[in-house]
C-alpha positions as CSV (number, residue, x, y, z in Angstrom):
1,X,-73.6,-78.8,48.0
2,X,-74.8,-75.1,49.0
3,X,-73.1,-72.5,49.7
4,X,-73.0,-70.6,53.0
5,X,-76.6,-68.3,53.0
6,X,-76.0,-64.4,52.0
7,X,-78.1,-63.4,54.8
8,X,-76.3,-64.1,58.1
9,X,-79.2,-64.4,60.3
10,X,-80.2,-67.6,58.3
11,X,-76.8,-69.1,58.9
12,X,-77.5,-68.4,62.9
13,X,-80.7,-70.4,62.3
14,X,-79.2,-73.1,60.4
15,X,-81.5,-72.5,57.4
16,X,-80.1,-73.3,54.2
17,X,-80.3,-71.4,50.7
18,X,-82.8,-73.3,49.0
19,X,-81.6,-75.3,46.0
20,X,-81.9,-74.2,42.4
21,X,-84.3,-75.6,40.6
22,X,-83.7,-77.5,38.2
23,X,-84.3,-75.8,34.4
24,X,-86.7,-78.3,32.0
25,X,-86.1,-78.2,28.6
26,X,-88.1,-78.2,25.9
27,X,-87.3,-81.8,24.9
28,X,-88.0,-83.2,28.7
29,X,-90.8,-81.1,28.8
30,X,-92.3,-82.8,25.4
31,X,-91.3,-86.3,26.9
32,X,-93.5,-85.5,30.3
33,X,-96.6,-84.4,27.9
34,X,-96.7,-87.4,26.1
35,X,-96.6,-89.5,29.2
36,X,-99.1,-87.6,31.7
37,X,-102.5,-86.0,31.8
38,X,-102.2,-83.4,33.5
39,X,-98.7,-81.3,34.5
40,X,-98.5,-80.1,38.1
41,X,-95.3,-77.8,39.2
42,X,-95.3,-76.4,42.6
43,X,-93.7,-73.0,43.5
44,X,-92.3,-72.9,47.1
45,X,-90.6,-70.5,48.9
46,X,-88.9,-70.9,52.6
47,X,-91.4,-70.3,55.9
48,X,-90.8,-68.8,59.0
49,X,-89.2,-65.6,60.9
50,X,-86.0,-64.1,61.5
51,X,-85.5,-61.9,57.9
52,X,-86.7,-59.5,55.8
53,X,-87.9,-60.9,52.2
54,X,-85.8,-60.3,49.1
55,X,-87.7,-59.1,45.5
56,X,-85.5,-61.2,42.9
57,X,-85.6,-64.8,43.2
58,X,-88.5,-64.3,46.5
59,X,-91.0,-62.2,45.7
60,X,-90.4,-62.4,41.9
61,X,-90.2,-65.6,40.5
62,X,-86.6,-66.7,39.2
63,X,-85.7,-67.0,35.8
64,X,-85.7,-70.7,35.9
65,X,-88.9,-70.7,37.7
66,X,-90.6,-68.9,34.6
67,X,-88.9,-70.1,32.3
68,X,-90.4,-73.8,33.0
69,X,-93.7,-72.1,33.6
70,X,-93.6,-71.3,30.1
71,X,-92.0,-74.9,28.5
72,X,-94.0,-76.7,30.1
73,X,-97.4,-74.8,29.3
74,X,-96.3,-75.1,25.7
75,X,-95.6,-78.7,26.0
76,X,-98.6,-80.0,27.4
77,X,-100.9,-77.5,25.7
78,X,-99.3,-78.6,22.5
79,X,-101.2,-82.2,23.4
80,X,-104.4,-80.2,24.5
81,X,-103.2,-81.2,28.5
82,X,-103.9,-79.0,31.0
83,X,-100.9,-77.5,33.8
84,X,-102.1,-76.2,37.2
85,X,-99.4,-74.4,39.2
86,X,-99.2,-74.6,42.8
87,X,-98.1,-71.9,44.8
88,X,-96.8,-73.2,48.4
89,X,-96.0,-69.6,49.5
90,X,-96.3,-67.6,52.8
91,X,-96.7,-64.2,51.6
92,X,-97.6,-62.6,48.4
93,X,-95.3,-63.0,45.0
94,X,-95.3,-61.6,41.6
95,X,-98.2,-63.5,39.3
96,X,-98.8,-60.7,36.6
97,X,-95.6,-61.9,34.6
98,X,-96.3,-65.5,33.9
99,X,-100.0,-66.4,35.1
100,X,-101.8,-66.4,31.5
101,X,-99.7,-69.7,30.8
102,X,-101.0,-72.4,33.4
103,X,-104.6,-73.0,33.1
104,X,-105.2,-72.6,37.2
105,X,-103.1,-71.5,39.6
106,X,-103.9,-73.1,43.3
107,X,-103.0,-70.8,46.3
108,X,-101.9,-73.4,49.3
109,X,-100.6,-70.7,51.8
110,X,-98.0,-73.6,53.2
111,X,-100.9,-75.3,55.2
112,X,-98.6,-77.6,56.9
113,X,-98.3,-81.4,56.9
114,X,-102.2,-81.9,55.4
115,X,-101.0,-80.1,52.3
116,X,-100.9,-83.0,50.4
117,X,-104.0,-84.2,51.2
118,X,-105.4,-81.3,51.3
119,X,-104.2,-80.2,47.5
120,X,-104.9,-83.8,46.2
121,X,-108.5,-83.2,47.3
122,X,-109.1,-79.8,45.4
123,X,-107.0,-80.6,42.6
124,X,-108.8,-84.3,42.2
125,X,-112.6,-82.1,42.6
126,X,-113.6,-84.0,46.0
127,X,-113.8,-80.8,47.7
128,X,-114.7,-77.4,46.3
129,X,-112.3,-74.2,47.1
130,X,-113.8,-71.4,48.7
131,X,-111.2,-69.1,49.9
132,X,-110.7,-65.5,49.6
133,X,-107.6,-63.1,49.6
134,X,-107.1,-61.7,52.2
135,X,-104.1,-59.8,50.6
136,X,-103.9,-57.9,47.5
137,X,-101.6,-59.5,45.1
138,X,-99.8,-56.3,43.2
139,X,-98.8,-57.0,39.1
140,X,-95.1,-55.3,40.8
141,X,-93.4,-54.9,44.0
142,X,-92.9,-50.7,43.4
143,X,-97.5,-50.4,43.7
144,X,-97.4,-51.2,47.2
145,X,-98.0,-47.8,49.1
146,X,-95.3,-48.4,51.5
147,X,-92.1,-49.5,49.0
148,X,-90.7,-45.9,49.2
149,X,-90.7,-46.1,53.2
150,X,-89.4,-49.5,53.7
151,X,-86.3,-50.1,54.6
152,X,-85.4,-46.5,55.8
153,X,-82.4,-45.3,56.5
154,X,-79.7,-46.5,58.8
155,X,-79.1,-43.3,61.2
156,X,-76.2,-44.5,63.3
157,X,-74.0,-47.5,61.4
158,X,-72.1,-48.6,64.5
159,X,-68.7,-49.3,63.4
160,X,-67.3,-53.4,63.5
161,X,-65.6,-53.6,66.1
162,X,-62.2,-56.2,66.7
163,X,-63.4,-59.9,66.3
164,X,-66.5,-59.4,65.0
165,X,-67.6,-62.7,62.3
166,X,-70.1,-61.6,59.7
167,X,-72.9,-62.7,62.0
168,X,-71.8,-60.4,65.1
169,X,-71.8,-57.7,62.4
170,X,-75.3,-58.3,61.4
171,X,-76.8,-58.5,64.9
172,X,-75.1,-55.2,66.2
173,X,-77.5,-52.6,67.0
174,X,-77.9,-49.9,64.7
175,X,-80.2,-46.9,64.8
176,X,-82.7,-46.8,61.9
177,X,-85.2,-44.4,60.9
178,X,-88.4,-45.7,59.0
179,X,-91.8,-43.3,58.5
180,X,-94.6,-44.8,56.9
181,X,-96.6,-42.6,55.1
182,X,-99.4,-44.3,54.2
183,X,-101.8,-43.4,56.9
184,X,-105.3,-45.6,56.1
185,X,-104.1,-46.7,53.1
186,X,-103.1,-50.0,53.4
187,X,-103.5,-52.5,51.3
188,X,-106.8,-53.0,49.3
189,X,-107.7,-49.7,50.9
190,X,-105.0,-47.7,48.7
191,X,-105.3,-50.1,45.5
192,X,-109.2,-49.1,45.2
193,X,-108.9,-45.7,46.3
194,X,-106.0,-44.6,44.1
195,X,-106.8,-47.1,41.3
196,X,-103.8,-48.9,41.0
197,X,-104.6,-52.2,39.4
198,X,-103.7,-55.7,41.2
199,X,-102.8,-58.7,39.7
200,X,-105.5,-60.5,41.6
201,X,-107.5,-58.2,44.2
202,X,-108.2,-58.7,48.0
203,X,-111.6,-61.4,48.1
204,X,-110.9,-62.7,45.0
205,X,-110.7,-66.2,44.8
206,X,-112.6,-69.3,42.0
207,X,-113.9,-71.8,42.8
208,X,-115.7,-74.8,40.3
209,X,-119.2,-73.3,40.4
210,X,-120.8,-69.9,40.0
211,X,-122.6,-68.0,42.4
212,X,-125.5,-65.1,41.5
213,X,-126.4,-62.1,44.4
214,X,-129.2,-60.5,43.7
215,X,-132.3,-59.0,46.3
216,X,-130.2,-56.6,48.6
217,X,-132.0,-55.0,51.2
218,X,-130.5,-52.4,53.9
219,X,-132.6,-51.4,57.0
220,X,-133.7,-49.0,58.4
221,X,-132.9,-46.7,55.7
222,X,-131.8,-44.2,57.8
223,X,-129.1,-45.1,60.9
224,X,-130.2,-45.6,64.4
225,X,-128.8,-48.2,66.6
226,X,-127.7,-50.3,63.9
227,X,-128.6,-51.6,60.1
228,X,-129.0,-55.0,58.7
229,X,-127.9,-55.6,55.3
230,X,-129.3,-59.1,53.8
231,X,-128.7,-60.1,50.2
232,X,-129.6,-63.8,48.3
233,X,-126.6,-66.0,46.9
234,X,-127.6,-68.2,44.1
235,X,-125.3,-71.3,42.9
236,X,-125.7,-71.0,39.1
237,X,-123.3,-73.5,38.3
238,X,-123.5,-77.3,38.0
239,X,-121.6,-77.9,41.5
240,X,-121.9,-77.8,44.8
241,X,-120.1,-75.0,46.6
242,X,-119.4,-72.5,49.3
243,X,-119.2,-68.8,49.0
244,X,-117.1,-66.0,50.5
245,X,-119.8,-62.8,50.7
246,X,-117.8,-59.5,52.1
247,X,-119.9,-56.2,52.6
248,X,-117.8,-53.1,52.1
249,X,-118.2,-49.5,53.2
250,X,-118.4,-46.2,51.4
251,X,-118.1,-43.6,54.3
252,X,-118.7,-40.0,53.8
253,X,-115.6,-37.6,54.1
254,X,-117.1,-35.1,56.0
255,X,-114.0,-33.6,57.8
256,X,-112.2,-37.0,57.9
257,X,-110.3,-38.8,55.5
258,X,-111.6,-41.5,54.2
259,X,-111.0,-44.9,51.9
260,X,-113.2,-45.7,48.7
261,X,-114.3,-48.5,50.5
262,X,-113.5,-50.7,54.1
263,X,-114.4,-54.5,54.3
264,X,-117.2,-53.8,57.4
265,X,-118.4,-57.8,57.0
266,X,-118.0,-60.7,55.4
267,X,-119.8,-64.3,55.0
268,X,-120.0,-67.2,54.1
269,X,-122.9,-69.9,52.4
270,X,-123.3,-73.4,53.7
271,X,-122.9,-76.0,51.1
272,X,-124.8,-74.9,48.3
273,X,-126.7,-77.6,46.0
274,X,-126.5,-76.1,42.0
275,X,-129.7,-73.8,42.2
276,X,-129.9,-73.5,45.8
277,X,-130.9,-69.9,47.1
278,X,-129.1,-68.7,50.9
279,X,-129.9,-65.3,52.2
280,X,-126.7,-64.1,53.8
281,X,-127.4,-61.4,56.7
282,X,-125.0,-58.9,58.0
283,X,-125.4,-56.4,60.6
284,X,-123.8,-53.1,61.0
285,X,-123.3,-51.2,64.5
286,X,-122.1,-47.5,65.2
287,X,-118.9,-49.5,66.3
288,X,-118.5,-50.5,63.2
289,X,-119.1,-47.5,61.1
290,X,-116.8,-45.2,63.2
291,X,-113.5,-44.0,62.4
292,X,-110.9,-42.4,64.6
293,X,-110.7,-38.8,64.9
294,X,-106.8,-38.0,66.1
295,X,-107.6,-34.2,66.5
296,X,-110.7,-34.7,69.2
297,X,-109.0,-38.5,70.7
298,X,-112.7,-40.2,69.8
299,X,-114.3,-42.8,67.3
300,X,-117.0,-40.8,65.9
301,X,-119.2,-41.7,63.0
302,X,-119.5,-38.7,60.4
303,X,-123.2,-37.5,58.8
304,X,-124.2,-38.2,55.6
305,X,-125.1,-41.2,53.3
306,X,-123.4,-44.4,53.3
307,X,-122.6,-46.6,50.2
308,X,-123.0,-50.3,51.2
309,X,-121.2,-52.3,48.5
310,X,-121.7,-56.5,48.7
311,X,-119.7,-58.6,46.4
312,X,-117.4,-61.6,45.1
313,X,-114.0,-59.1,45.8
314,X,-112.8,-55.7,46.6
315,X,-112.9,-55.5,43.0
316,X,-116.4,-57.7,42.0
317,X,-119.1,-56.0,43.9
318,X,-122.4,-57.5,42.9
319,X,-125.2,-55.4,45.0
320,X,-125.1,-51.9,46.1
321,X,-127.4,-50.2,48.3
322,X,-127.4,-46.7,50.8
323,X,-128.5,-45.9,54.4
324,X,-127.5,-42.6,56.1
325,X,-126.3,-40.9,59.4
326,X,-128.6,-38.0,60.5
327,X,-125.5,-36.1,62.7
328,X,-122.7,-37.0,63.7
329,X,-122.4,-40.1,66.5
330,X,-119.5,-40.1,69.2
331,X,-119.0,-43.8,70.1
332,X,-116.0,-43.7,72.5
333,X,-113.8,-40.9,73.7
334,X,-110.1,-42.0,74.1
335,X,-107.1,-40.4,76.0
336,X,-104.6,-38.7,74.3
337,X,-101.2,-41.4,73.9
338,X,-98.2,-42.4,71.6
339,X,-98.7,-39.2,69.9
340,X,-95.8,-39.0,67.2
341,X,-93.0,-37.0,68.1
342,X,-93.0,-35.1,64.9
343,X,-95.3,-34.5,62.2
344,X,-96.0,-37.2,59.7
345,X,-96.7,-36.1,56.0
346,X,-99.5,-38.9,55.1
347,X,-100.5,-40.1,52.0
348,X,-103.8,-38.3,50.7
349,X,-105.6,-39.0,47.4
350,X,-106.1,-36.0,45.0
351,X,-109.3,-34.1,44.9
């Protein structure tokens, strides 16, 4: 049986700690190998609200967990099999440690009661994956830009008071103080800009063909009303497939701060036939381009050249090309609201 859940909230909720799983050996793991073609272990974690995540045994994978990773791998490699991992997961875990054993890793986001057929259909090659990150997986919990601000600290720990149970306790008000200090860089945005290196990069994502981009064009070459970026996506590989295109931004830093790059756009090909040629177009308003400017309340678009960056990932750009902004463009003034109370010292990348 399992014990009554650490975190009190699940208790209230009736969730249950999930059960251990089960360690292989090196001996079962031998046995399995000489009786199957192919090994398949699924990673889960639990879905839903109601808690924080943990790092150990959450985030990072449990001892147990890598452990049979790493038997199992060694097993069926030893026969010249192949082992794909599944990761049925809601939110990002640790990969860096233990992904050079399988031979793929499939991400299937907990997609509900079609996982199965959904996983037995990419896994069997009936349908080609095309997805894309949309979250930067980190190689350890401490790169993300906001571990140092999260969870705060607890200003006012209201005392227990008479009759309390553990879950009365939990659910009592207290005052906390949290102050993220990462300003615009979130995600992908600090990763590229400060060079910290993921373990697998916002937009990245295989698939069982290839694709080639090649022929960027970006017009006009200098900004008016808008610009249209259009580039060609080749299938170079010997399957049909589908693929994710993003367009990123280089933005001068004119008296704003600025990322490396933004995601501005993104695409994707029809079916693609091995050889077949699809010119992907994307188009660019000042809307688009503009950024917010706290000390004047407006979205204004700063002067100067523009690096347009298309590619496979935040990380695999493919095409680049340049457009620029003669002066400066005020899209929309705003009024003045939720200004912080006190000054916030935000993250800024060395000069």
């Amino acid at each position: 049986s399992m014990g009554k859940p650490k975190n009190p909230l699940m208790a209230m909720m009736g969730v249950k700690e999930p059960v251990p799983d089960m360690p292989v050996n090196a001996l079962l793991a031998g046995r399995m190998a000489a009786t199957n073609d192919v090994a398949v272990i699924t990673v889960g974690r639990n879905s839903g609200e109601g808690g924080d995540r943990v790092v150990d045994n959450d985030f990072n994978l449990s001892e147990t967990e890598k452990a049979n990773i790493a038997t199992i791998t060694a097993a069926f490699h030893a026969k010249g099999k192949k082992v794909v991992v599944l990761l049925n997961v809601g939110g990002v875990v640790e990969t860096a440690s233990w992904k050079e054993h399988p031979d793929a890793i499939l991400l299937v986001w907990q997609a509900g009661q079609e996982t199965g057929n959904a996983v037995a259909d990419v896994v069997s090659g009936k349908v080609n994956p095309s997805g894309k990150l949309a979250t930067t997986f980190p190689v350890k919990y401490e790169d993300g830009p906001s571990v140092k601000d999260f969870p705060g600290i607890v200003t006012d720990t209201t005392k227990p008071q008479a009759g309390d149970d553990d879950m009365m306790s939990f659910m009592r008000p207290k005052a906390s103080r949290i102050v993220y200090e990462e300003g615009i860089y979130v995600g992908y945005r600090y990763f590229e800009t400060f060079g910290v290196k993921p373990s697998y990069e916002f937009g990245y994502g295989l698939s069982y063909t290839t694709f080639e981009y090649n022929n960027i064009k970006v017009n006009p070459a200098a900004f008016k009303d808008k610009v249209t970026v259009t580039v060609d996506v080749k299938n170079t590989g010997k399957v049909a497939g589908r693929e994710v295109v993003q367009l990123y931004l280089g933005a001068p830093a004119v008296k704003l701060d600025k990322p490396l790059m933004e995601l501005k756009a993104f695409g994707k090909t029809r079916l693609l036939q091995p050889g077949e040629v699809e010119t992907l177009s994307f188009e660019l308003t000042a809307r688009q381009l503009a950024s917010f400017d706290a000390e004047a309340s407006a979205w204004v678009v700063e002067a100067g050249d523009y690096a347009v960056k298309v590619g496979a990932s935040s990380s695999d750009i493919r095409q680049e090309g340049t457009f620029s902004v003669g002066k400066e463009i005020t899209v929309k003034k705003e009024s003045k609201a939720l200004a912080p109370v006190e000054a916030i010292t935000e993250l800024k990348p060395k000069k």
